[in-house]
VEXDREN-2710 file (C-alpha; in Angstrom, 1 decimal):
% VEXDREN-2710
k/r/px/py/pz
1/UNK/124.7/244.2/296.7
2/UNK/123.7/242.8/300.0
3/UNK/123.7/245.0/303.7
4/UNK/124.6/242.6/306.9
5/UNK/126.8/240.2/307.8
6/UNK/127.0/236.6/305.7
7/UNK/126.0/234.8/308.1
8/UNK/122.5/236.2/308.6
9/UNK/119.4/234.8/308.0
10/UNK/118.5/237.6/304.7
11/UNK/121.6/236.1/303.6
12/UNK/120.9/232.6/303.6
13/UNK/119.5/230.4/301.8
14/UNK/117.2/228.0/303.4
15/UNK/116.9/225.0/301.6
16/UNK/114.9/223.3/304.4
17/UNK/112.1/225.6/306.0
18/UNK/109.4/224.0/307.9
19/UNK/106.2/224.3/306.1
20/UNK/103.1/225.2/308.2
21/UNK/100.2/223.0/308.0
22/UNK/97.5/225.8/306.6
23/UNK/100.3/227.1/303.8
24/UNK/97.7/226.4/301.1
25/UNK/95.0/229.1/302.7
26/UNK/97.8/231.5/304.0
27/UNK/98.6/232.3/300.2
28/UNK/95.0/231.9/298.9
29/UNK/94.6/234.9/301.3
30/UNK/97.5/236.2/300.8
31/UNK/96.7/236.8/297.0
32/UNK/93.4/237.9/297.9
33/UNK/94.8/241.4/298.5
34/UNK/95.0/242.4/295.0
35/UNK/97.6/242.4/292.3
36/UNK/101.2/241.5/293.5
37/UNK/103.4/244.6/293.4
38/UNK/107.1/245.7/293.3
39/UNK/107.3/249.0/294.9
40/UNK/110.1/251.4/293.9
41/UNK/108.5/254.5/294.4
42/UNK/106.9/256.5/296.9
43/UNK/106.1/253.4/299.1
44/UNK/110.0/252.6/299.3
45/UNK/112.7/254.0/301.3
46/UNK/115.0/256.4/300.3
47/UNK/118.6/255.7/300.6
48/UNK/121.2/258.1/300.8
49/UNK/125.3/257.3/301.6
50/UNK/127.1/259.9/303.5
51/UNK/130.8/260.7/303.3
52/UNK/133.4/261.9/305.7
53/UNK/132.8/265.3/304.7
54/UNK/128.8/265.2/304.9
55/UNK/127.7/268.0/307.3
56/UNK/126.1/266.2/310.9
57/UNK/123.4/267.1/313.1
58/UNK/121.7/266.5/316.4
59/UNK/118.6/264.7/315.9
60/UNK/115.7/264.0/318.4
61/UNK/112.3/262.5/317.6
62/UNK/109.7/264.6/317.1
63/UNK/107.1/262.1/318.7
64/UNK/109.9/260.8/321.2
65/UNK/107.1/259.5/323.7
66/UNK/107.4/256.9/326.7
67/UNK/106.0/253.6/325.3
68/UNK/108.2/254.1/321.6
69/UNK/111.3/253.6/323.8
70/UNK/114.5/255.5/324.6
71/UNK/115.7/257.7/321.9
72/UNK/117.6/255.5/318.9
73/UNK/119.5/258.7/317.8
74/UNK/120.6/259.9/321.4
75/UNK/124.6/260.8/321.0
76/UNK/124.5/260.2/317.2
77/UNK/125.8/262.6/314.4
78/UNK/123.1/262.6/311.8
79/UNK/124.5/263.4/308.6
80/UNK/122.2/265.3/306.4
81/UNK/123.9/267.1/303.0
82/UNK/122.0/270.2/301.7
83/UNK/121.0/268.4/298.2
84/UNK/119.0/265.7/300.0
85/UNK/115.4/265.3/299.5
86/UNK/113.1/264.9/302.4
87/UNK/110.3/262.8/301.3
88/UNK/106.6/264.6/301.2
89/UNK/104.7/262.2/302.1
90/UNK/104.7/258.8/304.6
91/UNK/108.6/257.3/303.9
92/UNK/111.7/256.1/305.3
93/UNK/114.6/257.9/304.7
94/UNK/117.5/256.2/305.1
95/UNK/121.5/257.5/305.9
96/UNK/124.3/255.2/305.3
97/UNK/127.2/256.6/307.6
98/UNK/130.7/255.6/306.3
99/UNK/131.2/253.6/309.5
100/UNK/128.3/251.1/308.0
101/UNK/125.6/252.7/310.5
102/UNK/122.0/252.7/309.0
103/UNK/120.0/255.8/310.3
104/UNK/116.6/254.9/309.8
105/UNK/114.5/258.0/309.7
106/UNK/110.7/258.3/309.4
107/UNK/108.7/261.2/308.1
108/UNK/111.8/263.1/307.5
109/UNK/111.6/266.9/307.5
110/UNK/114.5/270.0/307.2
111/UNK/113.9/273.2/308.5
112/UNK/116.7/275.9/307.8
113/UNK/118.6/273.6/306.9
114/UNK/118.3/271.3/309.6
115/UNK/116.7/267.5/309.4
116/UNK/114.4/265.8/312.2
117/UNK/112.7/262.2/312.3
118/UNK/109.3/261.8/313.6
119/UNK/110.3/258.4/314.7
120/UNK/113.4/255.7/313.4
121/UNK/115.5/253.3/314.2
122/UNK/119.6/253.0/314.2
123/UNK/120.9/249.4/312.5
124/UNK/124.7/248.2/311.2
125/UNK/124.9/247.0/307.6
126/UNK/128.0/244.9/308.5
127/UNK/126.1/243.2/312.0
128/UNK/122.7/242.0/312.2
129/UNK/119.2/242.6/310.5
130/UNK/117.6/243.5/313.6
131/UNK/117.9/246.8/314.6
132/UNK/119.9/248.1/317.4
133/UNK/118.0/251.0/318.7
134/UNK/114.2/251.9/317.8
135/UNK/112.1/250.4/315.7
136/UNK/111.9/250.9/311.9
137/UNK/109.4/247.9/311.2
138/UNK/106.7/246.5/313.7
139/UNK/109.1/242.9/313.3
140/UNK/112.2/244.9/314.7
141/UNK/114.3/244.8/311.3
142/UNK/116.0/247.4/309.5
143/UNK/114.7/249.1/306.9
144/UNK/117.3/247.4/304.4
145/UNK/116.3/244.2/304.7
146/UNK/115.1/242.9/302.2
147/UNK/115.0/245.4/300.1
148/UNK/116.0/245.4/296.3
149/UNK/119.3/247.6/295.5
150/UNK/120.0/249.7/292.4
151/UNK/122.9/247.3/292.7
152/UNK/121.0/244.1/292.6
153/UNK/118.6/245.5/289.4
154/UNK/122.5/246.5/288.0
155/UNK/123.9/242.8/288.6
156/UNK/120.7/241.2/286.7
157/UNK/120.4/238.9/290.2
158/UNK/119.1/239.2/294.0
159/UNK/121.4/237.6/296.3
160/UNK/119.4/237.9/299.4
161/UNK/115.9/237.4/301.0
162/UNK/113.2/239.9/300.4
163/UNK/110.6/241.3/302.5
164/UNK/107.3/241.7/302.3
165/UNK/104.1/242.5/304.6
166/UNK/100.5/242.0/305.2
167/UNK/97.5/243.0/306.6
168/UNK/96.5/239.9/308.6
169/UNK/99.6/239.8/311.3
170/UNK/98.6/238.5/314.7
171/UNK/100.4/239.9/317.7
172/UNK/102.4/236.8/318.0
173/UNK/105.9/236.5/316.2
174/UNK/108.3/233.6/314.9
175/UNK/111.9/233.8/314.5
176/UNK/114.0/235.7/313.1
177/UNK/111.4/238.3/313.8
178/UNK/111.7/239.9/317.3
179/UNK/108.3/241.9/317.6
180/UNK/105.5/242.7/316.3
181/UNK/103.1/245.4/314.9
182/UNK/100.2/243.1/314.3
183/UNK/96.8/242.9/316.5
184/UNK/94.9/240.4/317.1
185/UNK/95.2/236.2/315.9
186/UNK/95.5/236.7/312.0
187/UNK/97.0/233.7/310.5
188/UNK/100.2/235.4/309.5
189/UNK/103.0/236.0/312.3
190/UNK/105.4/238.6/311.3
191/UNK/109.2/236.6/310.9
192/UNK/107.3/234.0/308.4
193/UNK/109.1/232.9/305.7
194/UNK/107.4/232.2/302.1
195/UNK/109.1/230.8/298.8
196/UNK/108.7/229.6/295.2
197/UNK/108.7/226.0/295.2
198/UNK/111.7/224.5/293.4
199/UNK/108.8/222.8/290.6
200/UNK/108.8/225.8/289.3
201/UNK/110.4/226.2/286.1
202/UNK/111.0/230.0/286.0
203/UNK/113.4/230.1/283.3
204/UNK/111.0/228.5/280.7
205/UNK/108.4/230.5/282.0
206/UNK/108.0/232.6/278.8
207/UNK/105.4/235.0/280.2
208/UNK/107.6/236.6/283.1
209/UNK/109.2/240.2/282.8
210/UNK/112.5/240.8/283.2
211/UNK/112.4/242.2/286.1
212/UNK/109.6/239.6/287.7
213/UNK/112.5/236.8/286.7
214/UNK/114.9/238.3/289.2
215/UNK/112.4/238.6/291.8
216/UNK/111.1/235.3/291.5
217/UNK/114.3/233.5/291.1
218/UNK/115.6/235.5/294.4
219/UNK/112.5/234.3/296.0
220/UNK/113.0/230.6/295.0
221/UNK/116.6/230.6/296.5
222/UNK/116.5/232.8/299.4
223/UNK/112.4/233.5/300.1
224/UNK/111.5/236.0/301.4
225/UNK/110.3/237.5/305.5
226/UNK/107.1/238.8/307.0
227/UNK/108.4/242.1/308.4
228/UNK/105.5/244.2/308.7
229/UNK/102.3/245.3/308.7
230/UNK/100.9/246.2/305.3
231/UNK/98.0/247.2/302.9
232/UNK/98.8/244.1/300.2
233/UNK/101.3/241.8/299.2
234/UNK/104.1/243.5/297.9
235/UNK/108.4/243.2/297.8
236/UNK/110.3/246.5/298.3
237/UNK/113.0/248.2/296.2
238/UNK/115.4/251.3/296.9
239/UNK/113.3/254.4/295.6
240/UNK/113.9/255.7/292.5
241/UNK/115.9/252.6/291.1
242/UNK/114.9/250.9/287.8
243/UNK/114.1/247.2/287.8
244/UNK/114.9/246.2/283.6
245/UNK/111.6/246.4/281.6
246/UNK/109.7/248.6/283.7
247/UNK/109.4/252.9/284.5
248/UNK/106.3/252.1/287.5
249/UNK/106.9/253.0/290.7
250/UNK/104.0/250.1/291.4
251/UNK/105.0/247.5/289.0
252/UNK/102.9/244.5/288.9
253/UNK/104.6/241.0/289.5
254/UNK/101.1/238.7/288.7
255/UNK/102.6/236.7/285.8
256/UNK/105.0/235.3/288.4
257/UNK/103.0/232.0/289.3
258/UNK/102.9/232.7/292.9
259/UNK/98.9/230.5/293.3
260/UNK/100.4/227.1/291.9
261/UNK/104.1/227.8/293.6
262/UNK/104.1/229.5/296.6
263/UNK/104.6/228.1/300.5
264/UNK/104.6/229.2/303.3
265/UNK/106.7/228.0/306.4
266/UNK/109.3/229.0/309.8
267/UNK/112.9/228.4/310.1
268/UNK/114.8/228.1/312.7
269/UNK/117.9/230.0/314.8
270/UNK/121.0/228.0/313.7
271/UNK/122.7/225.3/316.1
END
């Protein structure tokens, strides 16, 4: 399963990015992080889909402040249902309305029943990436993209980009990124595309998981796109889903050979 409309750049492939000239030391630090991950757990959003007769709510931020911008939830009905799960600790929550809306809520909390978002963002799973109000990532994309599906784990196949994030963003941006969280002039620019060369014979690579085949094999024909700030190198799936061959909410990707294959480049807005 794939969020957006067809036409946009997570779903596209790119067969002809434009490699940038210090690739080769952008993933040498890049792997210099740590272990490659797959998050599912904790570190991933939770997604929940509403239905017609899920109860709604107001919602305002509860750190609504001047330079975070106008309110993304202003004249919105928030749908929260009663057997929902706020997440205890730093998460997304995510609410699918059954008009395709994606309310994007961070630190979520209920009180008597009621839900509030420190912060969020508002997207459309039929329109664009790029969120329409607020800000759920420091590049201005939603939440959803990029990130792995129950669905996609289900299908045995990733037919989209991923996302991903690191620690050394500069403040500067490339497309299709439209902000950034980063500071400073780290090498990375949040909107950067990487991929798995096309060398790279995945399906005789014996020594891959299942589940690291479908990442990698998503990342040789899509890639994936800078869209954050982060602590390491890591891809994101839907919380609480079950890529095939693993239980970890971290699960380690490091047999993929990302040293040997991996680039790093830009694309660019089509004509």
């Amino acid at each position: 399963m794939r969020f957006f409309a067809d036409d946009d750049v997570f779903n596209q492939r790119h067969p002809h990015p434009r490699p940038v000239s210090d690739s080769a030391r952008m993933v040498t630090d890049l792997l210099g992080l740590g272990r490659v991950e797959l998050h599912t757990g904790k570190a991933s959003p939770l997604v929940y889909r509403a239905t017609t007769g899920t109860p709604t709510y107001t919602v305002t931020p509860r750190k609504h402040v001047g330079q975070w911008g106008p309110d993304p939830f202003e004249g919105i009905d928030f749908p929260w249902d009663a057997a929902w799960q706020a997440p205890k600790e730093r998460q997304w929550t995510v609410v699918i309305t059954p008009d395709g809306r994606s309310l994007e809520c961070r630190r979520a909390e209920v009180h008597d029943g009621r839900p509030s978002c420190e912060w969020g963002a508002v997207s459309r799973t039929r329109g664009a990436s790029v969120s329409d109000k607020g800000q759920a990532t420091g590049s201005g994309f939603s939440r959803l993209a990029g990130m792995i599906t129950r669905a996609d784990w289900k299908a045995g196949r990733i037919d989209h980009a991923l996302c991903f994030g690191t620690p050394d963003n500069s403040s500067q941006y490339v497309f299709p990124a439209v902000g950034s969280d980063g500071r400073g002039g780290g090498r990375w620019r949040e909107g950067q595309f990487i991929w798995l060369d096309r060398a790279y014979d995945i399906d005789a690579d014996t020594s891959l998981e299942p589940y690291e085949r479908i990442v990698a094999k998503a990342l040789q024909e899509y890639g994936a796109f800078d869209v954050k700030n982060s602590e390491r190198f890591a891809f994101v799936s839907e919380s609480g889903s079950e890529p095939p061959g693993t239980e970890e909410d971290y699960a380690s990707l490091d047999h993929i050979k990302f040293a040997e294959y991996l680039r790093v480049g830009t694309i660019t807005p089509a004509s």
